[in-house]
DRENDO-1510 file (C-alpha; in Angstrom, 1 decimal, always signed):
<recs>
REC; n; res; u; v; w
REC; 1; UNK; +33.0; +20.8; +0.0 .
REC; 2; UNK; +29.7; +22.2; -0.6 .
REC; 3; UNK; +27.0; +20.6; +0.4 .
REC; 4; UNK; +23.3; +21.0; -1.3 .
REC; 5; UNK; +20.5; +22.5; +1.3 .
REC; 6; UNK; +17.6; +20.4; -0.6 .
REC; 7; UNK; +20.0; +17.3; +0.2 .
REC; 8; UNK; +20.5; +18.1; +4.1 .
REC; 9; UNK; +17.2; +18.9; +4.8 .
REC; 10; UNK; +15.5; +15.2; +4.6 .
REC; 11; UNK; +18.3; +14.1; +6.6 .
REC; 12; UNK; +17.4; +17.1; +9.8 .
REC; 13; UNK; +13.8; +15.6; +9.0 .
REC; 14; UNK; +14.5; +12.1; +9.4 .
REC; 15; UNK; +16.7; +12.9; +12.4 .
REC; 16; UNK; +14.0; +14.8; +14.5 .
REC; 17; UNK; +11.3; +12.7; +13.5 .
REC; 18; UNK; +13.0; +9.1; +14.0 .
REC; 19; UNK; +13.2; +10.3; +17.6 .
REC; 20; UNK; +9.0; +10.4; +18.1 .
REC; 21; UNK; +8.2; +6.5; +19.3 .
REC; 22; UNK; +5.0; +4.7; +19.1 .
REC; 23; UNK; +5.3; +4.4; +22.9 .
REC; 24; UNK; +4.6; +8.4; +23.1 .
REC; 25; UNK; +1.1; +8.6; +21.8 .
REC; 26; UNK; -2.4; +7.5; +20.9 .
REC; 27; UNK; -4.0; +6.0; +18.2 .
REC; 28; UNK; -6.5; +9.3; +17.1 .
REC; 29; UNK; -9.7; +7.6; +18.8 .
REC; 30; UNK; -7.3; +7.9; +22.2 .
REC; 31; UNK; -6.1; +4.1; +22.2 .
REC; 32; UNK; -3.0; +4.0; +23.8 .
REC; 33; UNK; +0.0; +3.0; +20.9 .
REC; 34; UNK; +0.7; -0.9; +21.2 .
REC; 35; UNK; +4.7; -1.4; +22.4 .
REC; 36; UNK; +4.1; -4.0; +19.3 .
REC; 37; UNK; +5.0; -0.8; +17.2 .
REC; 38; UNK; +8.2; +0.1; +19.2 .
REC; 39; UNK; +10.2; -2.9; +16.8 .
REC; 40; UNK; +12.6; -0.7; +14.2 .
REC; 41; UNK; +14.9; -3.4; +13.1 .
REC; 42; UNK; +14.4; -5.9; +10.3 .
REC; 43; UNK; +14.7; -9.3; +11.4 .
REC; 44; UNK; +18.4; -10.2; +9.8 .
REC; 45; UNK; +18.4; -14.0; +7.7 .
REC; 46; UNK; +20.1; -15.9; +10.0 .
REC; 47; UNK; +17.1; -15.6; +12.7 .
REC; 48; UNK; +14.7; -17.5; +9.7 .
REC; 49; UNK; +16.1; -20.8; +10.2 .
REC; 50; UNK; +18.1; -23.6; +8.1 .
REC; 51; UNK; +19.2; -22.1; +4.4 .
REC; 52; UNK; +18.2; -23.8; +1.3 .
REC; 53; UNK; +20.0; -21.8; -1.7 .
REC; 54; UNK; +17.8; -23.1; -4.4 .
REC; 55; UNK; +21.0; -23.2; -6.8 .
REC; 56; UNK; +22.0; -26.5; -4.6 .
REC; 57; UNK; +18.9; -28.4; -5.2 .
REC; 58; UNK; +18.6; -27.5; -9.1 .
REC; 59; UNK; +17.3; -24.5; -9.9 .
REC; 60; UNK; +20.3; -22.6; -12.5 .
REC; 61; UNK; +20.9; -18.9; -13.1 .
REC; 62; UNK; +18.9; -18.5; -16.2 .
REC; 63; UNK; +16.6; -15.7; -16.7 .
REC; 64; UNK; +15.2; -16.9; -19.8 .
REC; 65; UNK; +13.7; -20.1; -18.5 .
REC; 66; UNK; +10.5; -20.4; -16.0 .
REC; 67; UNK; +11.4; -22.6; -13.4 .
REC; 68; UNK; +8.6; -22.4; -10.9 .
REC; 69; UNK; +8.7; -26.4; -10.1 .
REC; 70; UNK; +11.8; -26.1; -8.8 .
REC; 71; UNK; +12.1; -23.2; -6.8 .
REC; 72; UNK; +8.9; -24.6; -5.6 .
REC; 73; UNK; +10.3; -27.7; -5.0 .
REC; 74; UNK; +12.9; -26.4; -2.8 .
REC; 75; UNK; +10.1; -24.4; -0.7 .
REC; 76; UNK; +8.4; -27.9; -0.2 .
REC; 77; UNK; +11.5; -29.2; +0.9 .
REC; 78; UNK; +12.0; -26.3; +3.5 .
REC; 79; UNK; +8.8; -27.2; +4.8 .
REC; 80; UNK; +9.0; -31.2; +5.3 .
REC; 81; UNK; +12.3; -30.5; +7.0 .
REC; 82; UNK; +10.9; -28.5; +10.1 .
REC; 83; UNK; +11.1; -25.0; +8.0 .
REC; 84; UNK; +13.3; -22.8; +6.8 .
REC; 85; UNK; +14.6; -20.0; +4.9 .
REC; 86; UNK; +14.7; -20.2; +0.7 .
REC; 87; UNK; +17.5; -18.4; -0.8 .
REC; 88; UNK; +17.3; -16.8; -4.0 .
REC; 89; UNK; +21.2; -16.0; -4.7 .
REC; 90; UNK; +22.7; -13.8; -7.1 .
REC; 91; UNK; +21.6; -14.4; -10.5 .
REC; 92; UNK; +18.4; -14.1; -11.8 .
REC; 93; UNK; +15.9; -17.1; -12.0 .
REC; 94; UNK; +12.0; -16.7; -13.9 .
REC; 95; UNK; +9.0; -18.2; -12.3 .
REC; 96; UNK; +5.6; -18.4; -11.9 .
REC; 97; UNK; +3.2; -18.3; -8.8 .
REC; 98; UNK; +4.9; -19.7; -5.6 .
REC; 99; UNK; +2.9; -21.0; -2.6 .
REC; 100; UNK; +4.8; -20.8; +1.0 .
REC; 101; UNK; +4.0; -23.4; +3.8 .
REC; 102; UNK; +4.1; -23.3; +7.5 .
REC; 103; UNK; +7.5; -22.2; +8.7 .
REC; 104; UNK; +8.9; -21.4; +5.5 .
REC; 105; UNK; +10.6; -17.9; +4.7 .
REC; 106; UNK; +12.6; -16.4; +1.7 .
REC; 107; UNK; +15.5; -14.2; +1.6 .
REC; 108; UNK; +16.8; -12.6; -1.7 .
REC; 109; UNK; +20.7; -11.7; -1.6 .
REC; 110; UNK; +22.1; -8.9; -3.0 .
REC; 111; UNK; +22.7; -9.2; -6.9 .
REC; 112; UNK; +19.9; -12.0; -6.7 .
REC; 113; UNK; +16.8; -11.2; -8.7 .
REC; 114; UNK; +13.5; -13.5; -8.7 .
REC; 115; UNK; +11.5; -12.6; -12.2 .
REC; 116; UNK; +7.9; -13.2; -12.4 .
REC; 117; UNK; +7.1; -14.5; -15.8 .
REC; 118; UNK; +5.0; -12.4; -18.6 .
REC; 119; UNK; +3.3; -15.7; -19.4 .
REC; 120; UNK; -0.5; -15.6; -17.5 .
REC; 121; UNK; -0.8; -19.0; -17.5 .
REC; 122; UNK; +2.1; -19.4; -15.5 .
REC; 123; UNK; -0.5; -18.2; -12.2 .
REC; 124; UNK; -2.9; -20.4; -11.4 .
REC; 125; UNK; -6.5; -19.6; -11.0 .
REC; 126; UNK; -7.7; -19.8; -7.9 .
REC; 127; UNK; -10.0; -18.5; -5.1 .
REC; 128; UNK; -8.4; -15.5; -4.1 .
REC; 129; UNK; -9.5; -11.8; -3.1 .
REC; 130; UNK; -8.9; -8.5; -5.8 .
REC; 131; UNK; -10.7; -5.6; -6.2 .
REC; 132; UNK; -12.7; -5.4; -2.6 .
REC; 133; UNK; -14.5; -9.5; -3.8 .
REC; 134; UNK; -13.6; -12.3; -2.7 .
REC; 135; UNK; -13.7; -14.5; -6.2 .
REC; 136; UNK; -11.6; -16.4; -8.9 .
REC; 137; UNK; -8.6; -14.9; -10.1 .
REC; 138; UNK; -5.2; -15.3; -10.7 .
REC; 139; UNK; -2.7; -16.2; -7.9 .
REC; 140; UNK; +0.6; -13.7; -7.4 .
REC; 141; UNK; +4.0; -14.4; -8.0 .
REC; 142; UNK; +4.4; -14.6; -4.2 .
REC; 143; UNK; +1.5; -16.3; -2.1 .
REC; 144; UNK; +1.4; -17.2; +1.8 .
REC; 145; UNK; -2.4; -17.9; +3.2 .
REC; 146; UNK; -2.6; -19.0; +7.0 .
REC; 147; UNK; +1.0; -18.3; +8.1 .
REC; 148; UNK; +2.5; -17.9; +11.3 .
REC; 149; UNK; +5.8; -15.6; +11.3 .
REC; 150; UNK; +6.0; -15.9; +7.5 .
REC; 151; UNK; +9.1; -13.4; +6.5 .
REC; 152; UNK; +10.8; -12.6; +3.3 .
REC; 153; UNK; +13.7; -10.5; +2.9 .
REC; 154; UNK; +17.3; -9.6; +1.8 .
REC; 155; UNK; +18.8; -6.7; -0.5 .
REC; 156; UNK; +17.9; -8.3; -3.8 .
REC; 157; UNK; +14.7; -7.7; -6.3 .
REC; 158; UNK; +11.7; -9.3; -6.7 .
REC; 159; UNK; +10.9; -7.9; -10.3 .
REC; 160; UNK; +7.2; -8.2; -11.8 .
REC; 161; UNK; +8.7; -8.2; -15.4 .
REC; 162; UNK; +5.3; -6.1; -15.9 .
REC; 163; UNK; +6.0; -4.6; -19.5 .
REC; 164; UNK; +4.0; -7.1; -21.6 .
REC; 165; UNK; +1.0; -6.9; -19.1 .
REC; 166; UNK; +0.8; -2.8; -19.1 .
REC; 167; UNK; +0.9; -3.1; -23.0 .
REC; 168; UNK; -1.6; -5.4; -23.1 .
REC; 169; UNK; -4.0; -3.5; -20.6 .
REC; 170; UNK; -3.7; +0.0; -22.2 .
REC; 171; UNK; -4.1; -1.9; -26.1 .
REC; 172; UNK; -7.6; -3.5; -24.7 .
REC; 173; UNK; -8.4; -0.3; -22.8 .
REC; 174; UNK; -7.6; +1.4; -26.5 .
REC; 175; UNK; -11.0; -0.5; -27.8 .
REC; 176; UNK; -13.0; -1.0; -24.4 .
REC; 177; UNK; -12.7; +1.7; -22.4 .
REC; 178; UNK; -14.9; +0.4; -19.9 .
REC; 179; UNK; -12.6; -3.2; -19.4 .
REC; 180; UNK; -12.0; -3.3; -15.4 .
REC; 181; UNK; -8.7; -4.2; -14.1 .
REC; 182; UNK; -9.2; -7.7; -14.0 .
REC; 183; UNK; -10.7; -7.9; -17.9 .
REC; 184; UNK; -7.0; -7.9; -18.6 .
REC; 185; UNK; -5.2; -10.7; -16.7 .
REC; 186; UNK; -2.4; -9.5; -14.7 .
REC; 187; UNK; -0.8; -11.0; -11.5 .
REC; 188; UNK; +0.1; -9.2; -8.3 .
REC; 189; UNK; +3.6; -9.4; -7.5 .
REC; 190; UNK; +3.1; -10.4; -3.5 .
REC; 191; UNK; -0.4; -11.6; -1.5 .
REC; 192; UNK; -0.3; -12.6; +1.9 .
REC; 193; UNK; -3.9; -13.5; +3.7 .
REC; 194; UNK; -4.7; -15.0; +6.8 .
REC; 195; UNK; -1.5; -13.9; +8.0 .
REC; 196; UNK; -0.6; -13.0; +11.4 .
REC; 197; UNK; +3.0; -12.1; +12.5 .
REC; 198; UNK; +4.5; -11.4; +9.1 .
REC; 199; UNK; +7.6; -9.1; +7.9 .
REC; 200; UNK; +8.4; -7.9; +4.4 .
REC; 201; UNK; +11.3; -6.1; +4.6 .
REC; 202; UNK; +14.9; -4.6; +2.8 .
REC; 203; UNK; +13.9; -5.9; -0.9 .
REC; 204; UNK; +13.3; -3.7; -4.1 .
REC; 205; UNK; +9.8; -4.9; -5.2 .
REC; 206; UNK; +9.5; -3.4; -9.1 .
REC; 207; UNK; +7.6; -3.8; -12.2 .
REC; 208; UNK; +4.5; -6.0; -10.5 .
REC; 209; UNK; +1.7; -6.0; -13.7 .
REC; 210; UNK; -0.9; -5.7; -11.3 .
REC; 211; UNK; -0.8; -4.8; -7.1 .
REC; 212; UNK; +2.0; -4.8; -5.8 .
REC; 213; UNK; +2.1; -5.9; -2.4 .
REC; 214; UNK; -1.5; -6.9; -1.7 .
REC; 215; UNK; -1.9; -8.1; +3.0 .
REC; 216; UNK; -5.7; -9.6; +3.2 .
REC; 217; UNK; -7.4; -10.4; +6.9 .
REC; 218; UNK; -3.6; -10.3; +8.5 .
REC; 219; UNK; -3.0; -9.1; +11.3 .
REC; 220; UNK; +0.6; -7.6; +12.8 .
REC; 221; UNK; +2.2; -7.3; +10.0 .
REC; 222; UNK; +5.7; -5.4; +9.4 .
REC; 223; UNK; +6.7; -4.1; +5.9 .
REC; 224; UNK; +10.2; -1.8; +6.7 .
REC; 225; UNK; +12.7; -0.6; +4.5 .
REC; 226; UNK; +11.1; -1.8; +1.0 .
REC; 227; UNK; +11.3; -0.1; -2.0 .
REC; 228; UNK; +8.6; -0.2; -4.3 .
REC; 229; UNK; +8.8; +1.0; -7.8 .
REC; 230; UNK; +6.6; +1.2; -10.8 .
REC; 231; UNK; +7.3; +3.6; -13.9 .
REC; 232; UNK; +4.2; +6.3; -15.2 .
REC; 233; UNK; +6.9; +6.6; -18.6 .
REC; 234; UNK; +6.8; +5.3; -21.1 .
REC; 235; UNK; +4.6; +2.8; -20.4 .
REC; 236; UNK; +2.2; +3.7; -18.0 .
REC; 237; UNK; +2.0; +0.5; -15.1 .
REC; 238; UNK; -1.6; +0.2; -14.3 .
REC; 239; UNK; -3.3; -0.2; -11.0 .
REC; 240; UNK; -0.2; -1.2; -9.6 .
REC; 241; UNK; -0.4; -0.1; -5.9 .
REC; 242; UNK; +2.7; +0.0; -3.8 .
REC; 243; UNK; +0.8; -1.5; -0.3 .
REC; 244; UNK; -2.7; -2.3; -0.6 .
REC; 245; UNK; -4.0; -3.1; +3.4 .
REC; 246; UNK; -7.3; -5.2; +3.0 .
REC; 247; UNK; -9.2; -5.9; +6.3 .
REC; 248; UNK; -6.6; -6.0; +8.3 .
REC; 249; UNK; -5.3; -5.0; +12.0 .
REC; 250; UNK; -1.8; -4.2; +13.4 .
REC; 251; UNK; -0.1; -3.0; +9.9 .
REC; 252; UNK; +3.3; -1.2; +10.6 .
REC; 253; UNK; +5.0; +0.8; +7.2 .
REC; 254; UNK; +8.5; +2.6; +8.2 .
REC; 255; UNK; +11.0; +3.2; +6.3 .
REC; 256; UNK; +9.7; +2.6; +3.0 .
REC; 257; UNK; +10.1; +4.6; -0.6 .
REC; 258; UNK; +7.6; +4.2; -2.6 .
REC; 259; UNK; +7.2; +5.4; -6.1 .
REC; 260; UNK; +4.3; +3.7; -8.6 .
REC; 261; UNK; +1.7; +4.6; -11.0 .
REC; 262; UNK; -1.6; +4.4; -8.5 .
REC; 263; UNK; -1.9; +4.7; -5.4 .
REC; 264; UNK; +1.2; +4.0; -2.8 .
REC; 265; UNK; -1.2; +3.2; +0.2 .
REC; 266; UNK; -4.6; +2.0; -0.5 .
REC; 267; UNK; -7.1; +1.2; +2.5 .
REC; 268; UNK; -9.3; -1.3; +1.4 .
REC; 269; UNK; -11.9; -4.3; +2.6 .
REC; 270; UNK; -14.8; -4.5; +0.6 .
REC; 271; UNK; -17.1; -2.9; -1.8 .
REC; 272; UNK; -20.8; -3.5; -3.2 .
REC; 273; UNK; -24.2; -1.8; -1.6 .
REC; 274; UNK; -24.0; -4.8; +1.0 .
REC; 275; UNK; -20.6; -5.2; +1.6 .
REC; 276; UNK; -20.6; -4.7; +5.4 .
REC; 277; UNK; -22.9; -7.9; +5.4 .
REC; 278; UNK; -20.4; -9.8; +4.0 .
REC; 279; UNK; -17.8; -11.9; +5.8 .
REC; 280; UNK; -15.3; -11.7; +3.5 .
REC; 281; UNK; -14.8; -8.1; +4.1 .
REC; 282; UNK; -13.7; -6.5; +7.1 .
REC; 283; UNK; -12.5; -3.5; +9.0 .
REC; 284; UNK; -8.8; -2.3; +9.0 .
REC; 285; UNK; -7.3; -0.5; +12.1 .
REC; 286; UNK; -4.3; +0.3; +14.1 .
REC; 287; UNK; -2.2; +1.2; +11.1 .
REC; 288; UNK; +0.7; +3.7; +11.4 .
REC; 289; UNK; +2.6; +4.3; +8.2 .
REC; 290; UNK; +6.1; +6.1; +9.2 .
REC; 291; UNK; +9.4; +7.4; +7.9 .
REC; 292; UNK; +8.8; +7.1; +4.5 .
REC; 293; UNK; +9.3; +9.1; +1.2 .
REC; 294; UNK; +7.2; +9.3; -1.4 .
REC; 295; UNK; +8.3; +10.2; -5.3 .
REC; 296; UNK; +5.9; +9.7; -7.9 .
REC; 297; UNK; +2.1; +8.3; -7.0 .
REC; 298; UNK; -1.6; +8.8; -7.1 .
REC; 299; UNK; -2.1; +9.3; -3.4 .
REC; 300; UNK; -0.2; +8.9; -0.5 .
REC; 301; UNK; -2.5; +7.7; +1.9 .
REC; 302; UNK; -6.1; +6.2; -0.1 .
REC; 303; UNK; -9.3; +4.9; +1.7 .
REC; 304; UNK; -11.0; +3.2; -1.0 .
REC; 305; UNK; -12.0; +2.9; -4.1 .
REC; 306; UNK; -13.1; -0.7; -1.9 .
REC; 307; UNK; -13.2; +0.2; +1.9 .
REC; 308; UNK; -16.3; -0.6; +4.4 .
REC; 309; UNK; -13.9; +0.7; +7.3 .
REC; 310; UNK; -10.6; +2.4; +8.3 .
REC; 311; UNK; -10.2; +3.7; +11.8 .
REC; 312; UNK; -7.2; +4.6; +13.8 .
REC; 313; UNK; -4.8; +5.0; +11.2 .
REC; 314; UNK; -1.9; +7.4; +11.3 .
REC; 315; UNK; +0.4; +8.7; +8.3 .
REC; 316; UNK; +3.3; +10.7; +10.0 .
REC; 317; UNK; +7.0; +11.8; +9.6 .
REC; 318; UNK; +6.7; +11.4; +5.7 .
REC; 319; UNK; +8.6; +13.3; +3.2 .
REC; 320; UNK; +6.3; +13.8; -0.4 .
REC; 321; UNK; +7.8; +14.6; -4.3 .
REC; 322; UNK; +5.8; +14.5; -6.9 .
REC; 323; UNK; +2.7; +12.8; -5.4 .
REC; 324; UNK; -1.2; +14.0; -6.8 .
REC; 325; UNK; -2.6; +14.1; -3.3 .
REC; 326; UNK; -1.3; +13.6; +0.0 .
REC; 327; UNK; -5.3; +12.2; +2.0 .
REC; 328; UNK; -7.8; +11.1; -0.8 .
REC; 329; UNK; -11.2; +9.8; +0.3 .
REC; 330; UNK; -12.6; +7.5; -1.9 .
REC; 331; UNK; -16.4; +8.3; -1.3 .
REC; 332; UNK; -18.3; +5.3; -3.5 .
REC; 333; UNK; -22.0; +5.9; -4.0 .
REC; 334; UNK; -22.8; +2.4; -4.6 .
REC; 335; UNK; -20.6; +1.0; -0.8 .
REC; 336; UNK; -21.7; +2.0; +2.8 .
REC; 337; UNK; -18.0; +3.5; +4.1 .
REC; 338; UNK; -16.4; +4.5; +7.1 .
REC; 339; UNK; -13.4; +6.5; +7.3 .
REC; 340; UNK; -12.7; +7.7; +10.6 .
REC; 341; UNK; -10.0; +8.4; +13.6 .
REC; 342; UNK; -7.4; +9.4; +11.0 .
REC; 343; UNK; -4.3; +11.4; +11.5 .
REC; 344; UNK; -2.1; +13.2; +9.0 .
REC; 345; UNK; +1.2; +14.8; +10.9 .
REC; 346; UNK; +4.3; +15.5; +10.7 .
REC; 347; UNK; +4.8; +15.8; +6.7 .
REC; 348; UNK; +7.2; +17.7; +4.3 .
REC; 349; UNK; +7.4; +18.0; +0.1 .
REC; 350; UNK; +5.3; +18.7; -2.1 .
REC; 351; UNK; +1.3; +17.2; -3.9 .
REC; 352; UNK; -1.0; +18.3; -6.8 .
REC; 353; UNK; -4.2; +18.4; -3.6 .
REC; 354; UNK; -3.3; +18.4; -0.2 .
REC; 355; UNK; -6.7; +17.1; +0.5 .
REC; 356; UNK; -9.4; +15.4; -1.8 .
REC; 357; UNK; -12.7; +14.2; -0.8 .
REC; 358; UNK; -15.2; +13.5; -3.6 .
REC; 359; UNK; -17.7; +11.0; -4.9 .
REC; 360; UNK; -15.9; +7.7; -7.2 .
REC; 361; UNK; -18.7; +6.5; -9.1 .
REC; 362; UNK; -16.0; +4.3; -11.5 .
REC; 363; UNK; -17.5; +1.1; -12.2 .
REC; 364; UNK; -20.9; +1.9; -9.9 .
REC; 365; UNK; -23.8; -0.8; -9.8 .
REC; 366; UNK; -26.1; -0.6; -7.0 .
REC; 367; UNK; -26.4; -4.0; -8.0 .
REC; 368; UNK; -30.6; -4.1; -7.5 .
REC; 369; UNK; -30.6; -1.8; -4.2 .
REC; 370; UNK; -33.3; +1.1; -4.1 .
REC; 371; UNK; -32.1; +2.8; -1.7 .
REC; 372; UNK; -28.3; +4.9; -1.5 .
REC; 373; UNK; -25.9; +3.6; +1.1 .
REC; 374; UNK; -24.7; +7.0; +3.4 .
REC; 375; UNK; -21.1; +6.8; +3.8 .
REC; 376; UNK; -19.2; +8.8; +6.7 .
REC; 377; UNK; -16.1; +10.9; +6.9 .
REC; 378; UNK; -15.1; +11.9; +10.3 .
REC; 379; UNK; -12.6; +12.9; +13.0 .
REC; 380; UNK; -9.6; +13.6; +10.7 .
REC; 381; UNK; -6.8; +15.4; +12.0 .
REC; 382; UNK; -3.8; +17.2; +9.8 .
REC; 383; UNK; -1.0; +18.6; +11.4 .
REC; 384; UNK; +2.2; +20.5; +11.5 .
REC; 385; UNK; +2.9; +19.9; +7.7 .
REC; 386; UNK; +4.4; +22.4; +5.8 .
REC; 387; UNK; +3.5; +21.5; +2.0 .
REC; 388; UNK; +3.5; +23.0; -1.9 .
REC; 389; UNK; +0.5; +22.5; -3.7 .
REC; 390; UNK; -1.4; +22.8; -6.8 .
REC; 391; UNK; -4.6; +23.0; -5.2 .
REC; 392; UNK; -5.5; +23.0; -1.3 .
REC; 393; UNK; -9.0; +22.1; -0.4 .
REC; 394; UNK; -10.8; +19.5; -2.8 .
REC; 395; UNK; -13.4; +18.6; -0.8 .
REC; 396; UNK; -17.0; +18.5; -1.6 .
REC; 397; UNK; -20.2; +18.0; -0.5 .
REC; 398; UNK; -22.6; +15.5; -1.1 .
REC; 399; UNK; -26.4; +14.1; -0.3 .
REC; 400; UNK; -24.3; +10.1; -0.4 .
REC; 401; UNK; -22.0; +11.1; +2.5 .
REC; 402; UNK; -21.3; +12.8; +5.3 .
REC; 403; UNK; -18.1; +14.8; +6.6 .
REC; 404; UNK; -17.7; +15.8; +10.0 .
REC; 405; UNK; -14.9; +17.0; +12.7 .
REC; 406; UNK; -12.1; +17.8; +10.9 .
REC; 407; UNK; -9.3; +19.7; +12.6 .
REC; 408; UNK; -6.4; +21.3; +10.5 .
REC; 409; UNK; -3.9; +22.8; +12.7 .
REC; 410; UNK; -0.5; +23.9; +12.5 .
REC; 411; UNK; +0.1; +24.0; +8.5 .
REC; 412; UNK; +2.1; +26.4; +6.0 .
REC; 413; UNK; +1.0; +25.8; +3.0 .
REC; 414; UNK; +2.0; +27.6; -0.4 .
REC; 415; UNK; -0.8; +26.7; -2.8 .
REC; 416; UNK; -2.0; +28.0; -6.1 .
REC; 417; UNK; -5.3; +27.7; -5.0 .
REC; 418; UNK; -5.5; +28.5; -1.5 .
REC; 419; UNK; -9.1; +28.4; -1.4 .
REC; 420; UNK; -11.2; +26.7; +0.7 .
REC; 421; UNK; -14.6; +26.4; +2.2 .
REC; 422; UNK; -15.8; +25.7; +5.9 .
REC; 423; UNK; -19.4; +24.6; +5.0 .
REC; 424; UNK; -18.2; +21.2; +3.3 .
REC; 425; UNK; -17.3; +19.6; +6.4 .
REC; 426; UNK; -19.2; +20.2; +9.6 .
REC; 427; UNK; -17.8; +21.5; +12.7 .
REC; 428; UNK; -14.5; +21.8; +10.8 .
REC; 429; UNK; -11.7; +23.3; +12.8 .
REC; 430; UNK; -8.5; +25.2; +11.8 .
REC; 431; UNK; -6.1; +26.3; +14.5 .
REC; 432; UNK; -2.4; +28.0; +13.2 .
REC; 433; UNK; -3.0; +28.0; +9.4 .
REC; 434; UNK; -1.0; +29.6; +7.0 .
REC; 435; UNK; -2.1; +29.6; +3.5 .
REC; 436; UNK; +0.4; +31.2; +1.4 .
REC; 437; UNK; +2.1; +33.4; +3.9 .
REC; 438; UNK; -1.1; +34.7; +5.2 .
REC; 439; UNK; -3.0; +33.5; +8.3 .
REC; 440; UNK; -6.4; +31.5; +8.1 .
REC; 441; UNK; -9.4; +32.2; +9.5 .
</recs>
């Protein structure tokens, strides 16, 4: 039996790599590696407490039908009992937005599909946070504020059922190309805020018309072994982010596959010329996405377009197909940023940019302010990646930011444009570079 080199190659990568523990390093500002990170293994359904299947309390196998009072029902239920674990079996079963309580989980089998409905009024409108604003807006399909040890799980699919949405955004966008995301009402598939000791894990999370996993002011929050899917063909699926990590703290991704039409991890927290005044937005930090492949996406790892602050955050032992860009920084005129402490290591595959740093002046409004806010760049490390690319350093300077202490170091990159230019960044560093075979300077 033959067996393909391109299909034994992730497996050695995975194998050396799944061997490097969080308990062997620093976060890049030198903070030692919390032991909370150690944890590989998803938490199995029988450690989230007493099953209710919601087929045994009246909810029926029909995909055509929305029956979000009485899967909610059976969630409620869960809850006056002392908690629980809500089991969506196999089948397929419609509903709208579902709100989980205080010791309350959910577990999808395998063959078991929970289908968001197309219908927008099927999501209530509430106080909620999109876009970097804390404001009124449609809730998602799956909702937890102010949970303790909230977990959902299983082998089955949560499904978005996204096609009428994506139409409909790309038909208004056809007459109003200047409509924002939410001009079009969409749902996200999954929001958790407020959260603190949370796990997503195992499930296939697809076709979600808007964000699709969406964590707000959580903190320690697990999301292993997901797969998250959107389609750029036919239909493009707009703005639908795989893991969007909004002022948060603690955030560990392993083990995922991503493939969607935006970005597949977005850092955000807040945007608007004051936004580091508000209390609604917030810092995110101590994030370590691991073990994970990427197919299809805009960026791997995104600060922005709506981020005050990201520092200490680590994307390592990835393999990359198909992305645009493996770092993007977001660099907003109209939002004072920080992006800083960030690590890049460890990577294989292949991106359009290996690196992109430019202004995003989408949607800008300064919003009465005279003066522009300076945003920062700094302390960025790539490392030991060995990469294809279209184009190798997109980075450029600009009066609105500032881009310091970079350090590129062991990398073999084969690039169409291998170009690059040390004056961008200050005091940037490049140790054991190869750029298409030939040594950098």
């Amino acid at each position: 039996m033959r067996i393909k080199l391109t299909t034994i190659l992730p497996l050695l990568f995975f194998a050396f790599v799944g061997n490097l523990s969080a308990d062997d390093g620093t976060f890049p500002d030198g903070t030692p590696i919390d032991g909370w990170f150690n944890k590989k293994k998803c938490t199995p359904k029988r450690d989230m407490g007493k099953e209710f299947k919601i087929t045994d309390y009246g909810v029926v196998n029909d995909s055509t039908i929305v029956q979000t009072a009485a899967i909610q029902a059976v969630i409620d239920k869960a809850a006056e009992e002392g908690g629980g674990v809500v089991v969506i079996p196999k089948g397929t079963f419609m509903s709208g937005s579902l709100f989980f309580r205080q010791g309350t989980n959910l577990y999808v089998e395998k063959g078991g599909k929970l289908k968001g409905s197309d219908d927008i009024s099927d999501f209530p409108v509430l106080t909620t946070r999109i876009e970097g604003q804390t404001c009124k807006y449609f809730a998602a399909l799956i909702n937890a504020d102010s949970l303790d040890g909230f977990k959902m799980s299983g082998d089955g699919i949560i499904d978005g059922n996204g096609l009428r949405y994506w139409k409909a955004f790309w038909f208004r966008r056809s007459w109003n190309p200047q409509c924002t995301n939410k001009d079009e009402q969409r749902p996200r598939l999954v929001y958790l805020s407020n959260c603190k000791n949370a796990e997503v894990s195992k499930l296939t999370l697809q076709n979600s018309p808007f964000w699709t996993t969406h964590i707000y002011k959580c903190d320690h929050v697990r999301m292993f072994d997901l797969r998250i899917l959107s389609p750029a063909a036919p239909v493009k699926a707009p703005s639908t982010d795989a893991i969007d990590i909004d002022a948060c703290s603690f955030v560990h991704v392993r083990g995922c596959y991503m493939s969607v039409n935006d970005d597949a991890i977005a850092i955000k927290g807040g945007k608007g010329p004051w936004a580091d005044q508000d209390p609604n937005n917030g810092k995110n930090e101590f994030i370590i996405i691991e073990n994970c492949e990427y197919g299809f996406c805009h960026g791997c790892i995104t600060f922005g377009s709506e981020c005050i602050h990201g520092r200490n955050i680590i994307l390592r032992n990835i393999k990359v197909d198909e992305a645009t860009r493996l770092l993007w920084l977001k660099m907003r005129p109209d939002t004072p940023q920080k992006y800083e402490y960030i690590r890049v290591e460890h990577i294989t595959g292949n991106v359009r940019y290996f690196i992109f740093v430019k202004p995003w002046t989408q949607f800008f409004d300064l919003q009465g302010r005279t003066d522009m806010p300076i945003s920062y760049g700094e302390h960025v490390t790539m490392s030991d990646i060995t990469m294809k690319c279209n184009s190798f350093f997109e980075v450029e300077r600009s009066d609105q930011y500032r881009l310091s202490d970079f350090l590129f170091e062991n990398l073999d990159i084969t690039a169409d444009n291998a170009s690059y230019d040390k004056s961008q960044i200050d005091n940037f560093v490049i140790k054991n570079v190869k750029l298409n075979g030939t040594s950098a300077n």
